[in-house]
N, CA, C and O atoms as a GROMACS GRO file, in nm:
protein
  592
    1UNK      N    1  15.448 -13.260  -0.329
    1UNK     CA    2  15.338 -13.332  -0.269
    1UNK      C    3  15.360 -13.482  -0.293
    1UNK      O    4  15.404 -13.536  -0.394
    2UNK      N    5  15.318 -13.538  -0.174
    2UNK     CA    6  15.366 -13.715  -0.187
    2UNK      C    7  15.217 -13.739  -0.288
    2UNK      O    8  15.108 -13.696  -0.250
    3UNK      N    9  15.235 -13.818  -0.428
    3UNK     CA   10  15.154 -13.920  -0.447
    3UNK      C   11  15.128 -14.062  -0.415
    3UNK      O   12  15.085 -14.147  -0.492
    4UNK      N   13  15.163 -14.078  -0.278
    4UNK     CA   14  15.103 -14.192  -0.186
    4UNK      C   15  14.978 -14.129  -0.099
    4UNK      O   16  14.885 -14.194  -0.051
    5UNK      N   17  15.001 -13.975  -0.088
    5UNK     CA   18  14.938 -13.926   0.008
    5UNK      C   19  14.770 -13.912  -0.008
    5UNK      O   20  14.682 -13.907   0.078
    6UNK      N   21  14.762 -13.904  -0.193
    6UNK     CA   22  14.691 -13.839  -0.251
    6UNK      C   23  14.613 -14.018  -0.270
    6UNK      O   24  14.493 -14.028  -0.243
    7UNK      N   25  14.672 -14.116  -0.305
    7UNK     CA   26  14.669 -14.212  -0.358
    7UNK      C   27  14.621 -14.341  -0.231
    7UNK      O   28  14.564 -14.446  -0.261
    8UNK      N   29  14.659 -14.300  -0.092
    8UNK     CA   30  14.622 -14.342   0.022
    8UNK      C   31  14.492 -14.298   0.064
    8UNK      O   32  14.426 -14.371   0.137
    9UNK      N   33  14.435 -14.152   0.013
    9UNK     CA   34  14.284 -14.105   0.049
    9UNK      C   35  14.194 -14.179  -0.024
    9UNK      O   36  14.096 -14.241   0.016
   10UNK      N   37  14.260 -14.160  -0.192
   10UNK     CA   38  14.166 -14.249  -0.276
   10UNK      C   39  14.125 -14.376  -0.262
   10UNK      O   40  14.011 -14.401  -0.302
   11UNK      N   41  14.224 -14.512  -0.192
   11UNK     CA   42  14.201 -14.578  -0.157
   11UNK      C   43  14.104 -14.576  -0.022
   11UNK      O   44  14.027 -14.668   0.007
   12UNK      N   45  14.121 -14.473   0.044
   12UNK     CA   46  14.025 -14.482   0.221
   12UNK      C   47  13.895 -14.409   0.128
   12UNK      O   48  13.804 -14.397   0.210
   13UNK      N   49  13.867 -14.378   0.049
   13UNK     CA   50  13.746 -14.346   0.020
   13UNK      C   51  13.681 -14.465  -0.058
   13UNK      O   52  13.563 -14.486  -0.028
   14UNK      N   53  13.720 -14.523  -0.125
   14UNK     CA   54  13.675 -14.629  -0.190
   14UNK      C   55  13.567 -14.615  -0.298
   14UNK      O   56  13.591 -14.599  -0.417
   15UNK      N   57  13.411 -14.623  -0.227
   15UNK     CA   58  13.310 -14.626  -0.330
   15UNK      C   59  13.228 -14.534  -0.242
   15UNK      O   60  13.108 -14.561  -0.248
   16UNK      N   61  13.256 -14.442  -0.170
   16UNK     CA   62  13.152 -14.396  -0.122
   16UNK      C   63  13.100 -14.232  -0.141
   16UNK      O   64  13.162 -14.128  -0.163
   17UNK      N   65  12.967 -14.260  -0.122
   17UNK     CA   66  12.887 -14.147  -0.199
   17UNK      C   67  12.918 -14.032  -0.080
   17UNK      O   68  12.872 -14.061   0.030
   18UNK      N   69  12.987 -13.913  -0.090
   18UNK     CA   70  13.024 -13.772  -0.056
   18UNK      C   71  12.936 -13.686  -0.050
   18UNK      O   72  12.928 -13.639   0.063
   19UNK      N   73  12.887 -13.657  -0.102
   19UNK     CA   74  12.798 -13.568  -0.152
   19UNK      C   75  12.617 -13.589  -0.263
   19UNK      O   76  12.584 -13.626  -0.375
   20UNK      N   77  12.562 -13.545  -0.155
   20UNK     CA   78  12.475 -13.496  -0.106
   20UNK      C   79  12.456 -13.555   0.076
   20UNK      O   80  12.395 -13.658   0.102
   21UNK      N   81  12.496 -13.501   0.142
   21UNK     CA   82  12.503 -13.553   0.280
   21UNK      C   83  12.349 -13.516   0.352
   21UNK      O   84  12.276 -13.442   0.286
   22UNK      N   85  12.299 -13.566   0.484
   22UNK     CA   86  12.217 -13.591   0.548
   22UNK      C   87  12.270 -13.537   0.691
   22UNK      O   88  12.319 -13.628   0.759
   23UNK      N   89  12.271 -13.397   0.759
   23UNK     CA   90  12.299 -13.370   0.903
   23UNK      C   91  12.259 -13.269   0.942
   23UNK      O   92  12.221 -13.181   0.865
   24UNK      N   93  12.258 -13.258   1.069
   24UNK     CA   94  12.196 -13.144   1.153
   24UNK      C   95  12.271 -13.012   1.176
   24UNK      O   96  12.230 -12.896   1.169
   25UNK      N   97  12.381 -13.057   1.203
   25UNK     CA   98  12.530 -12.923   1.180
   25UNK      C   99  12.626 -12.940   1.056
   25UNK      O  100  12.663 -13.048   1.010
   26UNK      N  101  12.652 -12.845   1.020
   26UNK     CA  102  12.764 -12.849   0.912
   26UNK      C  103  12.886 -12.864   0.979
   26UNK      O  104  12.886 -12.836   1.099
   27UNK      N  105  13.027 -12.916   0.909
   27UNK     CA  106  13.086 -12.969   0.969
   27UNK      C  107  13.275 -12.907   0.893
   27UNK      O  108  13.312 -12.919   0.777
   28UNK      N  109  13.333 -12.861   0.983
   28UNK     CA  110  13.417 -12.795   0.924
   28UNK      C  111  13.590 -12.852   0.947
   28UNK      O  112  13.625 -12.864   1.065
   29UNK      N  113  13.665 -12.876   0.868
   29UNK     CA  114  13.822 -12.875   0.871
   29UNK      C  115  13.897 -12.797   0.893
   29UNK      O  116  13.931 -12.752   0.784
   30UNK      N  117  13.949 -12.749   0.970
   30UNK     CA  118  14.058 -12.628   0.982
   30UNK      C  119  14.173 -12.652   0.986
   30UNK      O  120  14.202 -12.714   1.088
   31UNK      N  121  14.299 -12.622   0.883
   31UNK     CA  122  14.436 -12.666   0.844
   31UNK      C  123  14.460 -12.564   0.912
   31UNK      O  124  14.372 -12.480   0.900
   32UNK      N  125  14.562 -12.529   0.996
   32UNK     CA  126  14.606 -12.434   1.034
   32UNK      C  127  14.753 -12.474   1.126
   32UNK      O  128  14.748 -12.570   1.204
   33UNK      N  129  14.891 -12.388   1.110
   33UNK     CA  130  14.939 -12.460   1.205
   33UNK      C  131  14.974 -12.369   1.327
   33UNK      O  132  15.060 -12.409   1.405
   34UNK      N  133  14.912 -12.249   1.348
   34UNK     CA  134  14.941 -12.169   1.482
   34UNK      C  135  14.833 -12.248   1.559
   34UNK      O  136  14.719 -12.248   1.512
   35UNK      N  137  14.850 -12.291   1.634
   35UNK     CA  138  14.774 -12.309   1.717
   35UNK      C  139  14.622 -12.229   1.849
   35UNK      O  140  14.534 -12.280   1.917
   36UNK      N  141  14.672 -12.079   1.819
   36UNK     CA  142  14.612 -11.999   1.901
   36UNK      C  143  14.506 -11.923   1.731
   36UNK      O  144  14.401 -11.862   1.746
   37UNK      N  145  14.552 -11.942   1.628
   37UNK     CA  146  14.504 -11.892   1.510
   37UNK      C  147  14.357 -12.006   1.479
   37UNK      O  148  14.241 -11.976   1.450
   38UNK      N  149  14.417 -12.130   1.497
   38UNK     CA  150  14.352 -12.266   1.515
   38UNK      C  151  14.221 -12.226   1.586
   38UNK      O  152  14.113 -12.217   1.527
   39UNK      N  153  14.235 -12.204   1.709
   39UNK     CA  154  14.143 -12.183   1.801
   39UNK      C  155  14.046 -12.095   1.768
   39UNK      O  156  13.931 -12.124   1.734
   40UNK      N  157  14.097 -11.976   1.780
   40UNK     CA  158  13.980 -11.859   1.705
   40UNK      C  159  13.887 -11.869   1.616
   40UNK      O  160  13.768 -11.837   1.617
   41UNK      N  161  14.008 -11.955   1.478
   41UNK     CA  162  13.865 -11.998   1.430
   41UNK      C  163  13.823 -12.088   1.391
   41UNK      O  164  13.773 -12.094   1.278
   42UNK      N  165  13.832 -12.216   1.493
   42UNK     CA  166  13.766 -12.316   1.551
   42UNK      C  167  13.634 -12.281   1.628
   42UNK      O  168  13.534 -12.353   1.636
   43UNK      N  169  13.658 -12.112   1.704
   43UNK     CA  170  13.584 -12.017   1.775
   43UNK      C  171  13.481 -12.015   1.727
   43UNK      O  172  13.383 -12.082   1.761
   44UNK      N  173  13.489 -11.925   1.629
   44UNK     CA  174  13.434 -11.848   1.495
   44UNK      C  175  13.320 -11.970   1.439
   44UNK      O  176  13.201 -11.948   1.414
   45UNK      N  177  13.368 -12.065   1.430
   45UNK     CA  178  13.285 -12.152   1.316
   45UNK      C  179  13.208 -12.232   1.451
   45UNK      O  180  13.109 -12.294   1.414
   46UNK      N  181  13.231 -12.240   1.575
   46UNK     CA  182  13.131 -12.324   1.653
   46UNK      C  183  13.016 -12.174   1.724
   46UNK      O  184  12.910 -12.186   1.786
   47UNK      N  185  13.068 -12.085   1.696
   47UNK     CA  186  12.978 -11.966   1.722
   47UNK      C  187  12.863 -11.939   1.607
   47UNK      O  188  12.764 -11.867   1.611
   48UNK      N  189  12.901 -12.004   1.529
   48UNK     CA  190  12.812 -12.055   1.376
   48UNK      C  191  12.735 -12.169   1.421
   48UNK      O  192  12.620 -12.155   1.378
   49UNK      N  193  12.740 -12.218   1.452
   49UNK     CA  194  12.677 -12.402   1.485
   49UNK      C  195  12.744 -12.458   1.406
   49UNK      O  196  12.681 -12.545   1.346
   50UNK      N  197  12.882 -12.444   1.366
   50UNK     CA  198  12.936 -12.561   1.279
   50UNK      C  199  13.020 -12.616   1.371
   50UNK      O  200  13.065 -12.552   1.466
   51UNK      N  201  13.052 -12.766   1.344
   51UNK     CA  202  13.155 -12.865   1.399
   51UNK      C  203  13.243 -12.821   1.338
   51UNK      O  204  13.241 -12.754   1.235
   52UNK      N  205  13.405 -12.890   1.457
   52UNK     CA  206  13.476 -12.874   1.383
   52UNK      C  207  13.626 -12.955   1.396
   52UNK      O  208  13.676 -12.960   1.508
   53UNK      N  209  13.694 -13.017   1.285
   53UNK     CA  210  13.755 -13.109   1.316
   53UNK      C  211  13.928 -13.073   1.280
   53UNK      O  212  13.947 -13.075   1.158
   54UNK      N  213  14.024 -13.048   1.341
   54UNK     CA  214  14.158 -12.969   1.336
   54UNK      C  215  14.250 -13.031   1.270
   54UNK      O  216  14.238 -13.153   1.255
   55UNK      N  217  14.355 -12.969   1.219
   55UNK     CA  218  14.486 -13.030   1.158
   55UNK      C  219  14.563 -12.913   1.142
   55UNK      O  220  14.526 -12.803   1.101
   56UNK      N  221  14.729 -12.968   1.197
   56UNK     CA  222  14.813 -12.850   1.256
   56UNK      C  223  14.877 -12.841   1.101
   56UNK      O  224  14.931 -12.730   1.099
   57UNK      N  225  14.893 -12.893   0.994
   57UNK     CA  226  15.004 -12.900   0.828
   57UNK      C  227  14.871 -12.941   0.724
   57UNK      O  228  14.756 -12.971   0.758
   58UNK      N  229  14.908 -12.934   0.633
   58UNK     CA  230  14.848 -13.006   0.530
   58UNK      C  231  14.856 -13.149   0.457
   58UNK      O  232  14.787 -13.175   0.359
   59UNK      N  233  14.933 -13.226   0.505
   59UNK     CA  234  14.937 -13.402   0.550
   59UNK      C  235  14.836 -13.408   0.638
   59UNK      O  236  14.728 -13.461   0.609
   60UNK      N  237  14.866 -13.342   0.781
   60UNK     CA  238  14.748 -13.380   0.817
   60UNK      C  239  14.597 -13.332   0.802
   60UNK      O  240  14.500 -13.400   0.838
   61UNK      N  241  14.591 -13.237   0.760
   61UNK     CA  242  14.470 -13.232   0.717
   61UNK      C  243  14.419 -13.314   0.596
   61UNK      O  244  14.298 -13.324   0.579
   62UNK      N  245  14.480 -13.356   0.537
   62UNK     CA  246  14.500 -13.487   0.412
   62UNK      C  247  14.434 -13.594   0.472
   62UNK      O  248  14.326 -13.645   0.441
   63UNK      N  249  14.548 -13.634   0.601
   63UNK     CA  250  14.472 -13.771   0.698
   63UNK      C  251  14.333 -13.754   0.734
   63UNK      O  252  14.248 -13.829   0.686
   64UNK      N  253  14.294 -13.636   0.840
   64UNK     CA  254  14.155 -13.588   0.850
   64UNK      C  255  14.072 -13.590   0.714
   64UNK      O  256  13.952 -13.613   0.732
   65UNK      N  257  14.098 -13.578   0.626
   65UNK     CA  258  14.002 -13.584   0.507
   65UNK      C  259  13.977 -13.733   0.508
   65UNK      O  260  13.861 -13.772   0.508
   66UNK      N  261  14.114 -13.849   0.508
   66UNK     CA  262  14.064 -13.967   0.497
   66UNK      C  263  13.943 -14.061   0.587
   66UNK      O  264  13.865 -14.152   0.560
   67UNK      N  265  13.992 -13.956   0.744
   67UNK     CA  266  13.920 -14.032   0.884
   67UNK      C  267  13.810 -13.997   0.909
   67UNK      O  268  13.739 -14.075   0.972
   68UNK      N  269  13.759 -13.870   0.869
   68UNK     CA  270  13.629 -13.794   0.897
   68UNK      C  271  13.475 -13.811   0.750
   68UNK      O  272  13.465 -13.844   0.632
   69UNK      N  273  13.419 -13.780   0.823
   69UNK     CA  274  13.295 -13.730   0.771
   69UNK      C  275  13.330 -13.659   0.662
   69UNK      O  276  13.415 -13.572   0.682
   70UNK      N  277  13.282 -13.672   0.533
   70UNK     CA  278  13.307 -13.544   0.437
   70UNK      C  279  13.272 -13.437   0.489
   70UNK      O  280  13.157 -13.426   0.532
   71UNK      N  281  13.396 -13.294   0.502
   71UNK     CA  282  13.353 -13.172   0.557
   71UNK      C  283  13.215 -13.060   0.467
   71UNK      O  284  13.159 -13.103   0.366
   72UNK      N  285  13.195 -12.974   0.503
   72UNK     CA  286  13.126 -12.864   0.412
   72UNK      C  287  13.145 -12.769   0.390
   72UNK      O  288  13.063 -12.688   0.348
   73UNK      N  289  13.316 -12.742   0.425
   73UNK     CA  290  13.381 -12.633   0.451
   73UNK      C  291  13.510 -12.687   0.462
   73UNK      O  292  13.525 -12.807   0.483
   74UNK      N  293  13.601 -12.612   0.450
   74UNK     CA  294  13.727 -12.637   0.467
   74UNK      C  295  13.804 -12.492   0.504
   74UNK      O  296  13.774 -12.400   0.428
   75UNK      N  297  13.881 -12.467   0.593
   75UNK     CA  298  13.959 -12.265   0.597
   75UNK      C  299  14.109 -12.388   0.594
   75UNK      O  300  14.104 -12.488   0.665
   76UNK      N  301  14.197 -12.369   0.530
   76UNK     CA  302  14.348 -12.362   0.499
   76UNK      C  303  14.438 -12.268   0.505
   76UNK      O  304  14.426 -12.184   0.416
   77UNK      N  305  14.535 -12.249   0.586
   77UNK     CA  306  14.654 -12.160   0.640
   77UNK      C  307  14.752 -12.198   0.482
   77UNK      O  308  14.758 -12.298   0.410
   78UNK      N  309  14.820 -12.060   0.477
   78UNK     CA  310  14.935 -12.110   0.330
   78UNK      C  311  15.024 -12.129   0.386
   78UNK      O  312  15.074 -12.227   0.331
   79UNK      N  313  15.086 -12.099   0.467
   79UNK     CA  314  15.275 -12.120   0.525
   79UNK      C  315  15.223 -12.213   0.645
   79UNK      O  316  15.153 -12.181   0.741
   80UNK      N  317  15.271 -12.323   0.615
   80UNK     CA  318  15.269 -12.426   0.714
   80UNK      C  319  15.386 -12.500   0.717
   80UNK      O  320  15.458 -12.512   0.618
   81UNK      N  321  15.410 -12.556   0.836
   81UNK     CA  322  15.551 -12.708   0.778
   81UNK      C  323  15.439 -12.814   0.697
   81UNK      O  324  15.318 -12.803   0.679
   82UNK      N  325  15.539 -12.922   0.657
   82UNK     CA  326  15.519 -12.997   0.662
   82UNK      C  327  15.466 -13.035   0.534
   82UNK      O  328  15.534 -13.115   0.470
   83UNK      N  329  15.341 -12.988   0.475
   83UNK     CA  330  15.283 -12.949   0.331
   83UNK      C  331  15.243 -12.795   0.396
   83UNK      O  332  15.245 -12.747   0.509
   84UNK      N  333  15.217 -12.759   0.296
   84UNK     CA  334  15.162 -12.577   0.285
   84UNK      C  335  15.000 -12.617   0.248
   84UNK      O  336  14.937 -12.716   0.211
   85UNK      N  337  14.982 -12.514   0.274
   85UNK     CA  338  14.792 -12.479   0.237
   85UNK      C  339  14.810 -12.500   0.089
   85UNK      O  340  14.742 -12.590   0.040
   86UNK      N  341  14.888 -12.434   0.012
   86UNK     CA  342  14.881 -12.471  -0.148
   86UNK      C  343  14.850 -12.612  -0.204
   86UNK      O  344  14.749 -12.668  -0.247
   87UNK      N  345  14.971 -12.641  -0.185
   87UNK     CA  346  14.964 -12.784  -0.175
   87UNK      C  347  14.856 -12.877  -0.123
   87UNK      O  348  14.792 -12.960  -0.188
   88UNK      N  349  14.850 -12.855  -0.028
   88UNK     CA  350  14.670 -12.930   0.033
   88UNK      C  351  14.605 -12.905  -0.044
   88UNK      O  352  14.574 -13.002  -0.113
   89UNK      N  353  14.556 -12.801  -0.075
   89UNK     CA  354  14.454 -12.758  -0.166
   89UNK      C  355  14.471 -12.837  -0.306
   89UNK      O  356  14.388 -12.920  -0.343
   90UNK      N  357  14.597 -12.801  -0.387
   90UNK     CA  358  14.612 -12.882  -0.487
   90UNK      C  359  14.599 -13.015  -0.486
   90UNK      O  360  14.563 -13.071  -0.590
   91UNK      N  361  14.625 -13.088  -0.373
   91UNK     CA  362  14.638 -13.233  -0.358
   91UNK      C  363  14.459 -13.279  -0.318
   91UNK      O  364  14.426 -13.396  -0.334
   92UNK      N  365  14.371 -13.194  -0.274
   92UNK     CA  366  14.244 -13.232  -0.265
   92UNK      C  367  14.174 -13.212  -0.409
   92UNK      O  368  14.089 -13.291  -0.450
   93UNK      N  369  14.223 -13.085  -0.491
   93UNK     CA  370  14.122 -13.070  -0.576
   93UNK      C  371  14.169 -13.196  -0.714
   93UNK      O  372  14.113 -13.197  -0.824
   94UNK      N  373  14.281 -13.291  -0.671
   94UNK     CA  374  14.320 -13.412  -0.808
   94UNK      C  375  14.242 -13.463  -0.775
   94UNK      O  376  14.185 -13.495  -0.880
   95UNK      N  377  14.147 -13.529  -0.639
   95UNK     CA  378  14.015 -13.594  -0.648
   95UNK      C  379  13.874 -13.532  -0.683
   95UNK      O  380  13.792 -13.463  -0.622
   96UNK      N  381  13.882 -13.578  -0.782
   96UNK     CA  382  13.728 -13.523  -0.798
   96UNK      C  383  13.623 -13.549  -0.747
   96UNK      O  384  13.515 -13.499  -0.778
   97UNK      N  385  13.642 -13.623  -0.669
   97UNK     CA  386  13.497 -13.664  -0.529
   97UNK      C  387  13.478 -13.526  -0.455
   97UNK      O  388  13.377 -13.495  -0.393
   98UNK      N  389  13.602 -13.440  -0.474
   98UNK     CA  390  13.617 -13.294  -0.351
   98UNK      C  391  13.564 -13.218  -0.482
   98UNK      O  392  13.633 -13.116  -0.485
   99UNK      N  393  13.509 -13.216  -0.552
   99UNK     CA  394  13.461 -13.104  -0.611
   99UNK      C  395  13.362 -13.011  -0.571
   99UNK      O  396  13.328 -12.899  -0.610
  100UNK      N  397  13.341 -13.054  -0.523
  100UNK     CA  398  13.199 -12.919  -0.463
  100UNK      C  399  13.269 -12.896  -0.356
  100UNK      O  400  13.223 -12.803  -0.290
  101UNK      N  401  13.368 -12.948  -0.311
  101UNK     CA  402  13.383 -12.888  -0.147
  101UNK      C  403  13.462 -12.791  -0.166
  101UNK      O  404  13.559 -12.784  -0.241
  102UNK      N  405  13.392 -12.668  -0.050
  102UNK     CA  406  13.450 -12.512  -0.068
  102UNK      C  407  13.602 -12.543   0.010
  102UNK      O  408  13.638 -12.639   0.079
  103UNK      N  409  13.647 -12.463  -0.016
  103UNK     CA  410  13.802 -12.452   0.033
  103UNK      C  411  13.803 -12.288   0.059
  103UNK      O  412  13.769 -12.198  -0.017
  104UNK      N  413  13.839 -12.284   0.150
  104UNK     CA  414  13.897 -12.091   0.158
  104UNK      C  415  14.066 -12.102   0.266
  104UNK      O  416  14.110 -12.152   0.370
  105UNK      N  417  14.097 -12.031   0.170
  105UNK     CA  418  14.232 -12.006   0.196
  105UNK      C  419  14.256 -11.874   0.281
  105UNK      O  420  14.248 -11.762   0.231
  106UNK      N  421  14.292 -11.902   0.432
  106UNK     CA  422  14.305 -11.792   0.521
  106UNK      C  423  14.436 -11.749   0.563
  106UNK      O  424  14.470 -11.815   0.662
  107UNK      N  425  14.517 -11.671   0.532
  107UNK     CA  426  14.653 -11.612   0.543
  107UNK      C  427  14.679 -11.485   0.546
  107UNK      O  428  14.609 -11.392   0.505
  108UNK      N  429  14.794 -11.481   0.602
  108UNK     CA  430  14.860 -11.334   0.596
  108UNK      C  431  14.942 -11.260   0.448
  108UNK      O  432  15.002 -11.155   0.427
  109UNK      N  433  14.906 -11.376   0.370
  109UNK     CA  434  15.005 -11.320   0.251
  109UNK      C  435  14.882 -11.264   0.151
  109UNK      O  436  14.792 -11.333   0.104
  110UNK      N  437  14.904 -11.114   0.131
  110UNK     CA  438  14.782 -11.037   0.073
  110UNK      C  439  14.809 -11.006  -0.060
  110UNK      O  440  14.715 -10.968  -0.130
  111UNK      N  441  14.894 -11.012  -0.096
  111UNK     CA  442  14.957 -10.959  -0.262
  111UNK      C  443  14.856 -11.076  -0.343
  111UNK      O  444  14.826 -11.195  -0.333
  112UNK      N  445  14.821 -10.933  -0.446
  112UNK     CA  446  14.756 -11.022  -0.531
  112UNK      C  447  14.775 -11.103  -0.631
  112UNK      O  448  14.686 -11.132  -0.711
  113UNK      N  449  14.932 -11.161  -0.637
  113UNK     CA  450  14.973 -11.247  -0.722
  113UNK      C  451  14.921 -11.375  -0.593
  113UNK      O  452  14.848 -11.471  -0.615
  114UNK      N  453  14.971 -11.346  -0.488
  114UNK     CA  454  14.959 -11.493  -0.373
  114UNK      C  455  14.772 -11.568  -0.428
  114UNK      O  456  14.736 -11.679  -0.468
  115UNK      N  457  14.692 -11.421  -0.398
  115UNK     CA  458  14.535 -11.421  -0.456
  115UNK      C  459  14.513 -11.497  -0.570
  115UNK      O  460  14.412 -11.568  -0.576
  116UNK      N  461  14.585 -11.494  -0.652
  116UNK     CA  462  14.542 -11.542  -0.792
  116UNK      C  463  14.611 -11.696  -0.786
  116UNK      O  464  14.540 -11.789  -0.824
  117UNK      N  465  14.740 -11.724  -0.740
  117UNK     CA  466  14.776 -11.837  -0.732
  117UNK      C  467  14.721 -11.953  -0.631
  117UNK      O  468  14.742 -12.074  -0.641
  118UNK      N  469  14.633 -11.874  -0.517
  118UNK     CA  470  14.580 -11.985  -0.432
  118UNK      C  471  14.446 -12.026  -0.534
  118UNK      O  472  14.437 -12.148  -0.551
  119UNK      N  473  14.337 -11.940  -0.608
  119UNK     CA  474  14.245 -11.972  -0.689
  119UNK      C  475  14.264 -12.028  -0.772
  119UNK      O  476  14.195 -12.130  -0.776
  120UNK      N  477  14.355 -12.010  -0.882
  120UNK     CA  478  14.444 -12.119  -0.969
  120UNK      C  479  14.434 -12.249  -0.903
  120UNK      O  480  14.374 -12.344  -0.953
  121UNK      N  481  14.499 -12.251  -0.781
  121UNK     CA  482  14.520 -12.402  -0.697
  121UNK      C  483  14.396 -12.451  -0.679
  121UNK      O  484  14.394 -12.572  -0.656
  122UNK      N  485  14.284 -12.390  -0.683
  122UNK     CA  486  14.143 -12.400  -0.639
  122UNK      C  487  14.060 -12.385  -0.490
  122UNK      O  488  13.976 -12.458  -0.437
  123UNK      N  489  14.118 -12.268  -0.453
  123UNK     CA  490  14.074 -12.230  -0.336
  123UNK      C  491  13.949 -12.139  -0.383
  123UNK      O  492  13.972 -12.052  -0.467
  124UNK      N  493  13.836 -12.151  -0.340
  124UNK     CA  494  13.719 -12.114  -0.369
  124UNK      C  495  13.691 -11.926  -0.317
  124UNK      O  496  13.643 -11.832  -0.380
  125UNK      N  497  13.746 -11.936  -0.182
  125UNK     CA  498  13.790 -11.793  -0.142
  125UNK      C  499  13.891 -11.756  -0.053
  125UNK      O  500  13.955 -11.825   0.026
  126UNK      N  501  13.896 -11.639  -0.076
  126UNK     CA  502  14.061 -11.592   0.050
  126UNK      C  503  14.004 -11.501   0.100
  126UNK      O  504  13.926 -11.419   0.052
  127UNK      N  505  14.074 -11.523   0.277
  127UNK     CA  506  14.092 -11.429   0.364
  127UNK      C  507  14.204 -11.358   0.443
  127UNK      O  508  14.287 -11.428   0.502
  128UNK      N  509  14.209 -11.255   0.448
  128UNK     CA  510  14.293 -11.261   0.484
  128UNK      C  511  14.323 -11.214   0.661
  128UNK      O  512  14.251 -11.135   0.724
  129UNK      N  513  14.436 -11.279   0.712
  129UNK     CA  514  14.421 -11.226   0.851
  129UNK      C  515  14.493 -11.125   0.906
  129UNK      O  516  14.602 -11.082   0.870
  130UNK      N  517  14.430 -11.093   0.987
  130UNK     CA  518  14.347 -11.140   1.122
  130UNK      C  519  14.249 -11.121   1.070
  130UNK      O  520  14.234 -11.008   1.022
  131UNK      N  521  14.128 -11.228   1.053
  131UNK     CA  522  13.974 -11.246   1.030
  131UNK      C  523  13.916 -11.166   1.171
  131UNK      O  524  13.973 -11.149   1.279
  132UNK      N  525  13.778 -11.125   1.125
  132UNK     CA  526  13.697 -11.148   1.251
  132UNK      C  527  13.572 -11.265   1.206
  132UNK      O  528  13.557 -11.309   1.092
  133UNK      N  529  13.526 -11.284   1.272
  133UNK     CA  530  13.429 -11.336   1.311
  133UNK      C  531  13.304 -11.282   1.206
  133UNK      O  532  13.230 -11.371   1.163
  134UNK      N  533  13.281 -11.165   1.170
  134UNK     CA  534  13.194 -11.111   1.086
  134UNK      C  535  13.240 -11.174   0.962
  134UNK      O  536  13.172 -11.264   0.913
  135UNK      N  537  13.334 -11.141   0.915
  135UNK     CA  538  13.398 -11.131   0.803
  135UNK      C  539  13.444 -11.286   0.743
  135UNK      O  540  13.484 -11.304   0.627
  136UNK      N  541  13.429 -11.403   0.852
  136UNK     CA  542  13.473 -11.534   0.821
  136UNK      C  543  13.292 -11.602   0.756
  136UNK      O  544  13.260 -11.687   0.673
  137UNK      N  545  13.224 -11.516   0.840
  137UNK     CA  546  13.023 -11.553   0.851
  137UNK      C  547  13.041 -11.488   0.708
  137UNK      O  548  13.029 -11.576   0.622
  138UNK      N  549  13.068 -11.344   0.645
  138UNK     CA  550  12.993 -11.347   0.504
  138UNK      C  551  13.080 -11.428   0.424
  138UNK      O  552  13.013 -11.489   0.340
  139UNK      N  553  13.196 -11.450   0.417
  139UNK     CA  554  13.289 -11.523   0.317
  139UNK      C  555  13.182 -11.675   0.319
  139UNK      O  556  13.152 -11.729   0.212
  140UNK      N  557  13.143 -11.718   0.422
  140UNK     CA  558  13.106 -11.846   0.426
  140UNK      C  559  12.946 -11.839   0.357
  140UNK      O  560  12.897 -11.916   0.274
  141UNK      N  561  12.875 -11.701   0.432
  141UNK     CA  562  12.727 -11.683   0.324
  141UNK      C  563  12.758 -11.680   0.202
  141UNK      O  564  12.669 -11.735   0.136
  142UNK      N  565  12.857 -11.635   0.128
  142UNK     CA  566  12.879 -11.594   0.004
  142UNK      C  567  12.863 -11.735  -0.074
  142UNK      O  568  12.806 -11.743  -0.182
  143UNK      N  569  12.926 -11.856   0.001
  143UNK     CA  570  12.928 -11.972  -0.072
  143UNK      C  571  12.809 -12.054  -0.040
  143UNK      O  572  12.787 -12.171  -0.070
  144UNK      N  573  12.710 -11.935   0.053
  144UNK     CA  574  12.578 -12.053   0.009
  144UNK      C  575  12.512 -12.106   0.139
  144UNK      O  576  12.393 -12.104   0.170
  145UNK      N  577  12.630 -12.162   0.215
  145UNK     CA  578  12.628 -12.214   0.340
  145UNK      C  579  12.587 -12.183   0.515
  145UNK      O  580  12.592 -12.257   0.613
  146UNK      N  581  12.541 -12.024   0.499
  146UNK     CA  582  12.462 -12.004   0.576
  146UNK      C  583  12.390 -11.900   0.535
  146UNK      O  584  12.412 -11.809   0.455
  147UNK      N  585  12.274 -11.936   0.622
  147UNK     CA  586  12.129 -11.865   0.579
  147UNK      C  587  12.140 -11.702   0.675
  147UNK      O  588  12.137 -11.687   0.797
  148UNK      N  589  12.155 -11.593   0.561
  148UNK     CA  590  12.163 -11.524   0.610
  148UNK      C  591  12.056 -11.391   0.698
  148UNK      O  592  12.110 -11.302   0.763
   0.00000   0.00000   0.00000
């Protein structure tokens, strides 16, 4: 992981207060780099009333963290180019401004060593795919975030 990368957010964040936010929709990040995987559940979360703002690697979803709105959600793919979902994850949770923000880690890799090492990294929950649509709604009730 680049520490410019990590060290370039901290600087675009500066002094500003994250958390406790003020909005009408919740507002979501999706790291993902299939593109048709992207979509679904980009799907999924605007079939929720949540926004939602994309990134194909985990650099860029790094950048999106710097340019956007603090999210209230985050879903992260693990095998990506470029950075991996791990890595993202690890590289958000060295700021501690992202502490409350949920992270769920959505992949095809199901072994439960992969399980234990994305939570280690601080992924809040895992899914694994192919999600549906049901199953992305309770992972997300579970953390609070919708009224079930």
């Amino acid at each position: 992981m680049s520490l410019s990368l990590v060290d370039g957010l901290v600087d675009a964040l500066g002094d500003r207060q994250l958390w406790p936010r003020e909005r009408d929709l919740m507002l979501a990040l999706v790291v993902e780099d299939s593109k048709t995987i992207r979509m679904i559940l980009c799907e999924y979360l605007r079939k929720m009333n949540i926004q939602v703002v994309e990134a194909a690697n985990g650099r860029e979803g790094l950048e999106r963290l710097k340019e956007m709105s603090p999210p209230d959600l985050v879903l992260v793919d693990w095998n990506m180019p470029v950075m991996s979902g791990i890595d993202f994850i690890r590289a958000v949770r060295e700021l501690n401004v992202y502490d409350p923000l949920p992270l769920i880690m959505v992949t095809t890799n199901s072994e439960s060593d992969h399980v234990g090492t994305a939570m280690d990294a601080g992924a809040n929950l895992y899914i694994q795919k192919p999600c549906t649509l049901d199953t992305l709604r309770e992972k997300i009730e579970q953390l609070g975030l919708l009224k079930t």
